[in-house]
C-alpha positions, 0 to 999 in steps of 0.5 A: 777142313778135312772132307770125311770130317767136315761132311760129318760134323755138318750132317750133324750141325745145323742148316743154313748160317747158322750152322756155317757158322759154328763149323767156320769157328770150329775149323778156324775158317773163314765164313766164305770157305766155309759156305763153300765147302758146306754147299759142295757138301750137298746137305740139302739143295743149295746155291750161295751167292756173293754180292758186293756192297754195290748189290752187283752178283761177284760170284755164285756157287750151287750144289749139284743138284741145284745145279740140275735143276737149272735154278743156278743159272738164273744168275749171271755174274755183275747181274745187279740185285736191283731189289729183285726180290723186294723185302726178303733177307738179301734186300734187307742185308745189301740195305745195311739193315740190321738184323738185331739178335742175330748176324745175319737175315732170314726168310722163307719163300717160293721158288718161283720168288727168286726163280721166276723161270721154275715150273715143275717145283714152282711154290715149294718152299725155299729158305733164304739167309743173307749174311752182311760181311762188311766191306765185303758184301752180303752171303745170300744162302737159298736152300731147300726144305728137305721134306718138301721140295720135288725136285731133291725127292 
């Protein structure tokens, strides 16, 4: 996945899984390294985190900007998912729901929803999506809405 050519391709493309999903397919590469290099791309603020099928926390990677705004840290690896944001897409994923017409879950949410500790952008409008990968776990994907959220003004 060439940088100049992946950032432009995804600057195009679709937020969110959905549009992992096509560059993924495009670059023939894994959905992982895909989110990955999608998140280091900065599209918008962004963090994504691996959940084993066990809803314990593998790994974590955020966008800069994320990263400043301290919401990154709110997650610690092992940390166990423990239904911490009840009936959102994560919980719903790590459950082995199914997500019917799609391949993976999505809702919206407050900041303050999966970041308790937030303050100054507290109830801004977060999307999240969780992507079941099998016997590997669940993708959860949170990312901002561009025209709202205060902290990537």
């Amino acid at each position: 996945m060439p940088t100049s050519r992946f950032n432009k391709m995804a600057k195009k493309g679709n937020m969110g899984f959905e549009g992992i999903t096509k560059l993924s397919e495009y670059f023939g590469t894994s959905l992982t390294a895909t989110a990955i290099k999608f998140i280091d791309a900065e599209r918008r603020p962004s963090i994504l985190m691996k959940w084993d099928n066990n809803g314990e926390l593998s790994w974590k990677r955020y966008s800069e900007t994320f990263y400043n705004a301290t919401l990154g840290k709110s997650f610690l690896k092992g940390e166990s998912f423990n239904r911490r944001v009840r009936n959102s897409a994560t919980d719903k994923a790590i459950h082995g729901e199914d997500p019917e017409n799609r391949k993976f879950f999505r809702n919206g949410a407050t900041v303050s929803t999966w970041f308790p500790n937030a303050k100054d952008f507290k109830n801004d409008i977060i999307i999240e999506e969780a992507f079941p990968i099998g016997e590997f776990g669940v993708l959860t994907l949170l990312y901002t809405d561009a025209k709202t959220f205060t902290f990537s003004v």
